[in-house]
C-alpha positions as CSV (number, residue, x, y, z in Angstrom):
1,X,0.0,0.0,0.0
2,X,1.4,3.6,-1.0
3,X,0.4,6.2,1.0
4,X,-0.3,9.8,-0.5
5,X,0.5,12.9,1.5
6,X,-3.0,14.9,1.6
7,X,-2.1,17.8,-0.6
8,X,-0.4,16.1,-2.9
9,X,-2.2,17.0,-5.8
10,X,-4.3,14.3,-8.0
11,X,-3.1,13.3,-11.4
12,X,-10.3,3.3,-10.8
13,X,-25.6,-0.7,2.2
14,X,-27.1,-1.5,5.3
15,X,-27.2,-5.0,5.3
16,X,-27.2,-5.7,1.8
17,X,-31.1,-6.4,1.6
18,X,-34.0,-4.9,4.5
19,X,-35.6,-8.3,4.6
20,X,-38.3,-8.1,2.2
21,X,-39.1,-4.5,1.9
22,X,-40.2,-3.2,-1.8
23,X,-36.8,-1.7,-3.1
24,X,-37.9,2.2,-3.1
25,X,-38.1,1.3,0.4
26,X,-35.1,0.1,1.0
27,X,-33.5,2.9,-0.9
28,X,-35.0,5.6,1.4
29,X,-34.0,3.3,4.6
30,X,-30.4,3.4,3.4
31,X,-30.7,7.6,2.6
32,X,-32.6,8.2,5.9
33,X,-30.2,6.2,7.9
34,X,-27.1,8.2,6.2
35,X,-24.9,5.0,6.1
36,X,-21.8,5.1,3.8
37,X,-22.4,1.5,2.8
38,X,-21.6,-0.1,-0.5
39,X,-22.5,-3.7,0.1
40,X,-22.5,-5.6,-3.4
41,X,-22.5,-5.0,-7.1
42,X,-24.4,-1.4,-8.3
43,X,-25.1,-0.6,-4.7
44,X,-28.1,-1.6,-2.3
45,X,-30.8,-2.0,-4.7
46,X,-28.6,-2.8,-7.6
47,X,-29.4,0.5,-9.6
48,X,-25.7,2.4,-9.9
49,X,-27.1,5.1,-8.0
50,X,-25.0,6.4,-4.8
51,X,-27.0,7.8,-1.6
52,X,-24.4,10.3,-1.1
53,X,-24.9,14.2,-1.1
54,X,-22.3,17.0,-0.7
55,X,-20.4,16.1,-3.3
56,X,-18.3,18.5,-5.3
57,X,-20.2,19.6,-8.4
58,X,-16.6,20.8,-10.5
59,X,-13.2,19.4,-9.9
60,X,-10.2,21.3,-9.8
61,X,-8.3,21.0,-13.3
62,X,-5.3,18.3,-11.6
63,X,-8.7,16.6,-10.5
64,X,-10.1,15.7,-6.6
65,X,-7.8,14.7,-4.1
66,X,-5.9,11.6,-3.9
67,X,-5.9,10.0,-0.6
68,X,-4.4,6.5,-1.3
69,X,-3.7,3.6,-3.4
70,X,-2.9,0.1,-3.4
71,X,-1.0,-1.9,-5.6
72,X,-1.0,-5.6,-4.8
73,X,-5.5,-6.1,-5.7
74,X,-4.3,-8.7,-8.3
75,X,-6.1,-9.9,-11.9
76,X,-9.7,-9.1,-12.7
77,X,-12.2,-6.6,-13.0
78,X,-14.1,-6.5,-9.7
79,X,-15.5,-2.7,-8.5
80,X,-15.1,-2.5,-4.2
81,X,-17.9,-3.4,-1.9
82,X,-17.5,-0.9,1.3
83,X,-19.5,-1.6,4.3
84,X,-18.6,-2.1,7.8
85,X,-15.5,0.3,7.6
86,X,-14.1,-2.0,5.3
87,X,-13.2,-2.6,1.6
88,X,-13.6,-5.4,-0.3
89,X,-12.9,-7.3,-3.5
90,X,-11.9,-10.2,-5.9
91,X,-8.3,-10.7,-7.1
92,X,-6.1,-13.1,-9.2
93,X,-3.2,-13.4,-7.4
94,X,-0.4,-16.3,-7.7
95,X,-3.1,-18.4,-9.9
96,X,-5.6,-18.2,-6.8
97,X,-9.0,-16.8,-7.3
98,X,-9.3,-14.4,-3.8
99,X,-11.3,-12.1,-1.7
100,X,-9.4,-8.9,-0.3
101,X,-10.2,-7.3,2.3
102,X,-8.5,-3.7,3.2
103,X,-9.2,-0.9,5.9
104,X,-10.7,2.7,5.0
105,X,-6.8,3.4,4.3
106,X,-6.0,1.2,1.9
107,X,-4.2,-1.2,4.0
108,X,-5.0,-5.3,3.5
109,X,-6.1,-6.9,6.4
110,X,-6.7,-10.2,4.8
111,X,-7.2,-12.4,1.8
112,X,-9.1,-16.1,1.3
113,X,-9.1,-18.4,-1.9
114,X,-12.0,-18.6,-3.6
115,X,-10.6,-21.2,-6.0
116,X,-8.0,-21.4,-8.8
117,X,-7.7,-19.2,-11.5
118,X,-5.9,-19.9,-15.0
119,X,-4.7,-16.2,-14.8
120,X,-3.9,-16.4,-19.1
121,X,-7.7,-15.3,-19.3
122,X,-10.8,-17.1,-21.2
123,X,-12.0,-17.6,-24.8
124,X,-9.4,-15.9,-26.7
125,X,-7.1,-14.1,-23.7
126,X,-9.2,-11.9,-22.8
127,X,-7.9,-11.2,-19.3
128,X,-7.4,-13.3,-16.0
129,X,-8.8,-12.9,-12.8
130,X,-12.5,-12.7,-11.4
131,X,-15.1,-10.5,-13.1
132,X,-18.0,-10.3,-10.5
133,X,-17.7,-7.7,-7.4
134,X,-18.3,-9.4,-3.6
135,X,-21.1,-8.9,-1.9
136,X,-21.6,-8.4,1.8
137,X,-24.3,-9.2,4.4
138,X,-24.4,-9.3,7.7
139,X,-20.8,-10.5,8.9
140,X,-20.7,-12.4,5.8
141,X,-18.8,-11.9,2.1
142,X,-19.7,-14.1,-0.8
143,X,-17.8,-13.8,-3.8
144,X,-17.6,-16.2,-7.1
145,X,-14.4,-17.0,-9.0
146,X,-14.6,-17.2,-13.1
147,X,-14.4,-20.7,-12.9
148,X,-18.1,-20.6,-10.8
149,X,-16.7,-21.7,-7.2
150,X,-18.5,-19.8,-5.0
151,X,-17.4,-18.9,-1.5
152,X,-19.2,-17.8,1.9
153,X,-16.5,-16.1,4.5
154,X,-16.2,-14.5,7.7
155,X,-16.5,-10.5,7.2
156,X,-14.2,-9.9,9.6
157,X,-11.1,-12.5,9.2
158,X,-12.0,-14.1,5.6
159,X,-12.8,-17.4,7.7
160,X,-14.3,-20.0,4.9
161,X,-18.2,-21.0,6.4
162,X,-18.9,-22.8,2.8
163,X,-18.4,-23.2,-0.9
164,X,-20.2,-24.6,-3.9
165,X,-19.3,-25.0,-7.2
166,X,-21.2,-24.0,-10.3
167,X,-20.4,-26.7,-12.9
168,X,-19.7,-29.6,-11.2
169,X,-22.8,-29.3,-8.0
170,X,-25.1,-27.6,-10.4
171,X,-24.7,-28.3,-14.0
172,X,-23.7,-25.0,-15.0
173,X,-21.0,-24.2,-17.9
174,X,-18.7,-21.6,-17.7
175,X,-19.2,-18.8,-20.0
176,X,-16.5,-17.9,-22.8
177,X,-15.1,-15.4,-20.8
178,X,-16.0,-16.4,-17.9
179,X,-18.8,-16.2,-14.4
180,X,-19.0,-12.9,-14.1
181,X,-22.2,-12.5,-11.7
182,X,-21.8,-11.0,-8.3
183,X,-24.1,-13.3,-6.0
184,X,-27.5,-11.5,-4.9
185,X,-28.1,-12.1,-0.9
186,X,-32.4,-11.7,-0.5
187,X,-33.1,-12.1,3.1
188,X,-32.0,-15.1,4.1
189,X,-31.4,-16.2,0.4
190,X,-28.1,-16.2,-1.6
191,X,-29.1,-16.2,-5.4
192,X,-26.8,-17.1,-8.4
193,X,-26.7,-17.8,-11.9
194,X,-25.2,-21.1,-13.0
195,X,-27.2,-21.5,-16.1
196,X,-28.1,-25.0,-17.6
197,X,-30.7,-28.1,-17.8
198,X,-30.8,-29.0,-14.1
199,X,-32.3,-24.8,-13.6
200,X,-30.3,-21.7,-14.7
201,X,-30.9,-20.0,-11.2
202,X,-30.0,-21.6,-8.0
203,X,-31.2,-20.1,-4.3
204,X,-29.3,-21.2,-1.0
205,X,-29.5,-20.7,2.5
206,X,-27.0,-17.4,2.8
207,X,-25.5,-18.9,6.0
208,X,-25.2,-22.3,6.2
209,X,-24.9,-22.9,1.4
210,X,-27.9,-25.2,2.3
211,X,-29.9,-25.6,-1.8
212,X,-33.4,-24.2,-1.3
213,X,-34.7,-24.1,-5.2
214,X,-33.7,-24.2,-8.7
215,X,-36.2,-22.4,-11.2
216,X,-37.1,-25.6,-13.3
217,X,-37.9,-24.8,-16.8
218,X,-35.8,-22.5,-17.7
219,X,-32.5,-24.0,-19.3
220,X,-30.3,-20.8,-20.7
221,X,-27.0,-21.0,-19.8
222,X,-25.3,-18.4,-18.1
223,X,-23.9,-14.7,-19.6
224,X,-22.2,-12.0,-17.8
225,X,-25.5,-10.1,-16.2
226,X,-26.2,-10.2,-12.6
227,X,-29.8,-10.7,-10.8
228,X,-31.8,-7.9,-9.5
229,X,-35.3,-8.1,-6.6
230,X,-38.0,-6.7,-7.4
231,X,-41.6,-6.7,-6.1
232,X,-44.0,-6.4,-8.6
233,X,-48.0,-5.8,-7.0
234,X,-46.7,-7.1,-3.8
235,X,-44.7,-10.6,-5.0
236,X,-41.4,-10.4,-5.1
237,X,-39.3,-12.0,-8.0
238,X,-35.5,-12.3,-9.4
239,X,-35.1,-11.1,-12.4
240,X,-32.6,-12.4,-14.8
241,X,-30.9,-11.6,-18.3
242,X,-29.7,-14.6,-21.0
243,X,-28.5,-14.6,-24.3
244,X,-32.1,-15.1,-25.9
245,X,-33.9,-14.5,-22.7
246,X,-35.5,-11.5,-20.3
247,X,-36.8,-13.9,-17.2
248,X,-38.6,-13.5,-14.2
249,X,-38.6,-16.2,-11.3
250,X,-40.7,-16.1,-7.6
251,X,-38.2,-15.4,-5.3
252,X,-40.0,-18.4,-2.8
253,X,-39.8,-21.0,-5.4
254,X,-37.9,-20.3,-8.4
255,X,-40.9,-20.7,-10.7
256,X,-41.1,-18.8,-13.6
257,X,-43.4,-15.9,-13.5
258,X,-42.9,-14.6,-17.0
259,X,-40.3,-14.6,-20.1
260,X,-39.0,-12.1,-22.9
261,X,-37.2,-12.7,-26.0
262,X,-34.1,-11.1,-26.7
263,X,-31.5,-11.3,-29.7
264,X,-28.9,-11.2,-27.9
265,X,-24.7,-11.9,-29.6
266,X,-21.9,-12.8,-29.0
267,X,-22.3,-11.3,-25.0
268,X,-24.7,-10.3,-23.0
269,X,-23.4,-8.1,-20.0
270,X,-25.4,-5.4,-18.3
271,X,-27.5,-5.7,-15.1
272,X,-31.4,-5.0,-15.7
273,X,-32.8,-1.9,-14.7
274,X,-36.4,-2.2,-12.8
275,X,-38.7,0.5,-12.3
276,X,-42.3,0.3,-11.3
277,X,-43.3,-2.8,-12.8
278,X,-40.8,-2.3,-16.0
279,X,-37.9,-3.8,-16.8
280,X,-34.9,-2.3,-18.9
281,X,-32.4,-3.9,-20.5
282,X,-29.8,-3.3,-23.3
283,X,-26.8,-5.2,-24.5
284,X,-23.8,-4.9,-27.8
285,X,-22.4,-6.0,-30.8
286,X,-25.1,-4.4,-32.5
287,X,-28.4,-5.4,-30.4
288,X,-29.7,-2.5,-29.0
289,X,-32.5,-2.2,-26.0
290,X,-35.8,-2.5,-24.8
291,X,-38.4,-1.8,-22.3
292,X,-40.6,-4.4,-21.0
293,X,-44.5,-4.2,-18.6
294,X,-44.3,-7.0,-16.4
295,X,-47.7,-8.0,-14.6
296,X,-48.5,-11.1,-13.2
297,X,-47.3,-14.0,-15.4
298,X,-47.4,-11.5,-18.5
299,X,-44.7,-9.5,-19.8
300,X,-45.1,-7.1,-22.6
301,X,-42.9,-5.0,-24.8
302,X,-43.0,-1.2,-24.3
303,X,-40.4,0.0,-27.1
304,X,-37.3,-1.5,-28.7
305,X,-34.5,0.4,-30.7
306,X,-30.9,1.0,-30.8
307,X,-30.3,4.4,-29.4
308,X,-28.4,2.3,-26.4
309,X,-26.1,-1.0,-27.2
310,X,-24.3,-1.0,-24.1
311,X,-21.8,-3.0,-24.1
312,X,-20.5,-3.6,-20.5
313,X,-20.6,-0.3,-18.5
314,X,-23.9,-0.5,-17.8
315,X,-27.0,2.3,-17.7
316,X,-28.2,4.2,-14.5
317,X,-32.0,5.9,-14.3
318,X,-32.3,8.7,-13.0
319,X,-35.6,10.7,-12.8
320,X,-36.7,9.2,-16.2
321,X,-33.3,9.3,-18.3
322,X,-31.3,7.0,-18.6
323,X,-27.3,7.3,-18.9
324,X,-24.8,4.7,-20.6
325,X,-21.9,4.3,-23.1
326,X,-23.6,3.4,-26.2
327,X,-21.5,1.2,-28.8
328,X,-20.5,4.0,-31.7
329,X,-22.7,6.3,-30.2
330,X,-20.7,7.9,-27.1
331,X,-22.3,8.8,-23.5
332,X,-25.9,8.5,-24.0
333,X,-28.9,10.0,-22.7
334,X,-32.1,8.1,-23.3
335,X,-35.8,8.1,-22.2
336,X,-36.7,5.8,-19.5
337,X,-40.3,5.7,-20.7
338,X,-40.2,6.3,-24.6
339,X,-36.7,4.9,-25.4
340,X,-36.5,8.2,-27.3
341,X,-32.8,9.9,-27.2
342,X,-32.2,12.9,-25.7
343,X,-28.3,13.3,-26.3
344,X,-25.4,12.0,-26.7
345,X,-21.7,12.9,-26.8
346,X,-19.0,11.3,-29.1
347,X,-16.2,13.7,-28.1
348,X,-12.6,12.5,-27.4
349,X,-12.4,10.6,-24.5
350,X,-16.1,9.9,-24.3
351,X,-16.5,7.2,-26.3
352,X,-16.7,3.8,-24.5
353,X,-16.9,3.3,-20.7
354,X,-18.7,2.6,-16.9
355,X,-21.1,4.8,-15.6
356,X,-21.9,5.4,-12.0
357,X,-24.3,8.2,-10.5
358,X,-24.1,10.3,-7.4
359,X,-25.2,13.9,-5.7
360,X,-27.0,15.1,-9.3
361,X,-23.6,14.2,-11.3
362,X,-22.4,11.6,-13.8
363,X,-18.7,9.6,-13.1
364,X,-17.6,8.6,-16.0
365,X,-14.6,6.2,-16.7
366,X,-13.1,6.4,-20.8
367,X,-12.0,2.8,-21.2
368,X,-9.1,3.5,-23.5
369,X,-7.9,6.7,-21.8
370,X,-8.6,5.6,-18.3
371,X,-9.5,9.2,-17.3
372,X,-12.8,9.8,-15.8
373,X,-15.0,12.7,-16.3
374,X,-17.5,14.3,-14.2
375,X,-21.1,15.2,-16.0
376,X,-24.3,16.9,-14.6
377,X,-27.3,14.1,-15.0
378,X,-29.5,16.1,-17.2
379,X,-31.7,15.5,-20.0
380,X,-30.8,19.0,-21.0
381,X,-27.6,18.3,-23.1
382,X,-23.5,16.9,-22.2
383,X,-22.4,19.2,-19.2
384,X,-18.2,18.6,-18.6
385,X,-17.4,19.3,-15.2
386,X,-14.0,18.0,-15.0
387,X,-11.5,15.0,-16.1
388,X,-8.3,13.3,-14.7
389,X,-6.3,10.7,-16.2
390,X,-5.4,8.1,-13.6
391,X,-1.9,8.3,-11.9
392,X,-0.8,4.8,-13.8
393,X,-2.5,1.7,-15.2
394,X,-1.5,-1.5,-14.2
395,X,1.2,-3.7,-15.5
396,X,-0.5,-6.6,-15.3
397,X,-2.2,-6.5,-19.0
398,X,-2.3,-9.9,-20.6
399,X,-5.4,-9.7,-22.3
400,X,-7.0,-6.4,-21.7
401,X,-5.3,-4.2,-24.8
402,X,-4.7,-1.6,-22.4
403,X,-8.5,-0.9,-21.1
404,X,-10.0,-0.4,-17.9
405,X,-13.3,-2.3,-17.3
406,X,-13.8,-1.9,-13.8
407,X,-16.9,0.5,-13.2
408,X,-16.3,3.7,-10.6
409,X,-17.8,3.5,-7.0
410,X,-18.5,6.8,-4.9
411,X,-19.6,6.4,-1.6
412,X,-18.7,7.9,2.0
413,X,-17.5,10.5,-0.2
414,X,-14.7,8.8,-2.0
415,X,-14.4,8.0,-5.1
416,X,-12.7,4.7,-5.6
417,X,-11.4,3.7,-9.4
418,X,-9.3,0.4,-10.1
419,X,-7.4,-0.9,-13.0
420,X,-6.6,-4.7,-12.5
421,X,-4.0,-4.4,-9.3
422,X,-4.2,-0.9,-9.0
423,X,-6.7,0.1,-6.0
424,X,-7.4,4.3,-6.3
425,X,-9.3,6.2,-3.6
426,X,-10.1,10.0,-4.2
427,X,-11.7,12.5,-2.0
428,X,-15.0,13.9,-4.0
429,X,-16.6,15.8,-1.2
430,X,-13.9,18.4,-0.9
């Protein structure tokens, strides 16, 4: 761990689900309560969207202030969790799959193996290391290698409480690139993804790995997206994106509710995006996105286009726009209820990248660059309010061609960015 002196100037929930509360109301729990928490993948309620306030609306031209970094985090493409004082997240390191666990200072306090990891990357290189972020609950962390082992430990020493494994215990196959879900804790349910015959989503009892369901009858194999709750008129459901398929499943049984086509190809990466009984979701190479109605055992298309082929930095909603990278088209803005655009931007630097939303204000990561940019969340037009490159990339870079995949977190009032084993935390509350 490097330590930065403070004026050196800057050159990558709660419990992580109120029992069974309707989402808006756990998002207004987390805000009333005023917790810096960051328990899992996208935050609380899995939307992108930060709880904190007080933020600085412009950064200073060398950018916010760097507070610390650390250098040892290790392959893969896992964003932080932060809850409990505590950092953590998934590294390759020494061809072990592992969760890391730091201090508010950057300093690592421990690491467990989650399982092996080939390190030389999937399919055709394309990077080594986990994909999916860990998520905490209640004294526990459960994290998934790209392999599909999947590992329950101690929050506060890494101490191993169980493990499954994907392919062999549940028939799933590992995608070309690899799992890349971060597990969804409902209750006292742990929810993942394996994809396949024997049921493509799996339910568990969170603390002691005990198999509760599988959703029997649907068969798709696994992508990159992970699930999202949702109660919809009062029954609350999981739902899930495939290659071909938009699913919901009851979140008692696993049975499925409803289904959605999709044409999806090659990859299918970004989490769904639920709002009052609709479902967003948008994927690359090409396909575009959609809106879906879901009620009941019914779901029903709302609009479908291409404005947004998001590739894998995923969209936030924010009082009826939506914001993504859109394949060819730049930063996006799109509307949540019409799919119609509003903007975009193609400039230089803003052409591919992760999105993340706090305080009225868009963080932005450029991919190729790895700078990040700050933009107002407005319908209104693109609205620069500063950019910094980050201090160095990492060396570790079989694979990647140089990019940085991992999306930005802000929360507590830090902004933490990371490039494979390069750990940055900034201060964005000035």
């Amino acid at each position: 761990m490097k330590t930065i002196p403070a004026l050196f100037p800057a050159l990558t929930a709660l419990a992580f689900v109120i029992g069974s509360l309707p989402l808006a109301a756990q998002t207004r729990t987390v805000a009333a309560k005023g917790a810096a928490e960051w328990p899992t993948w996208r935050g609380t309620t899995r939307d992108g969207l930060s709880p904190d306030k007080g933020l600085l609306k412009e950064w200073p031209e060398a950018g916010p202030e760097l507070l610390w970094s650390f250098e040892k985090a290790g392959k893969g493409y896992s964003s932080p969790a932060i809850t409990g004082g505590k950092i953590y997240l998934t590294g390759s390191r020494g061809g072990k799959a592992e969760i890391i666990c730091l201090d508010q200072g950057g300093k690592e306090l421990w690491s467990t193996p989650i399982g092996e990891d080939p390190e030389k990357g999937y399919n055709t290189g394309w990077g080594g290391g986990p994909r999916g972020a860990p998520t905490v609950s209640d004294g526990l962390v459960y994290a998934m290698s790209a392999n599909g082992e999947l590992t329950c430990v101690t929050a506060d020493k890494g101490t191993r409480k169980w493990s499954k494994d994907l392919v062999e215990d549940f028939g799933g196959k590992v995608p070309d690139w690899g799992y890349a879900e971060s597990p969804l804790v409902d209750g006292d349910q742990l929810v993942v993804t394996p994809g396949g015959k024997d049921g493509a989503i799996v339910a568990f009892d969170r603390k002691t790995g005990k198999e509760l369901w599988r959703s029997k009858g649907l068969e798709d194999n696994a992508q990159y997206s992970s699930l999202v709750a949702a109660d919809v008129k009062g029954k609350r459901q999981y739902i899930q994106l495939f290659m071909n398929t938009l699913a919901g499943v009851d979140a008692k049984t696993g049975k499925v509710l409803w289904t959605s086509k999709w044409p999806g190809r090659t990859a299918v990466i970004p989490t769904p995006v639920y709002q009052d009984g609709k479902v967003y979701i948008t994927s690359g190479y090409g396909v575009g996105s959609k809106l879906v109605k879901i009620d009941g055992d019914k779901a029903e298309d709302v609009w479908e286009n291409k404005v947004m082929k998001n590739h894998h930095g995923g969209v936030v909603l924010v009082d009826g726009s939506l914001y993504g990278f859109s394949d060819g088209g730049g930063l996006v803005c799109q509307d949540f209820e019409t799919g119609e655009q509003k903007w975009n931007n193609r400039g230089e630097g803003s052409q591919k990248g992760a999105v993340h939303y706090a305080d009225g204000m868009l963080y932005c990561m450029d991919e190729e660059e790895g700078s990040v940019f700050l933009v107002e969340a407005t319908p209104d037009g693109f609205k620069e309010k500063g950019r910094f490159p980050m201090p160095e990339k990492t060396k570790l870079r079989e694979g990647t061609n140089g990019k940085v995949w991992t999306h930005p977190v802000v929360i507590g009032g830090k902004l933490y960015l990371r490039d494979q084993d390069l750990l940055f935390c900034y201060d964005v509350k000035g």
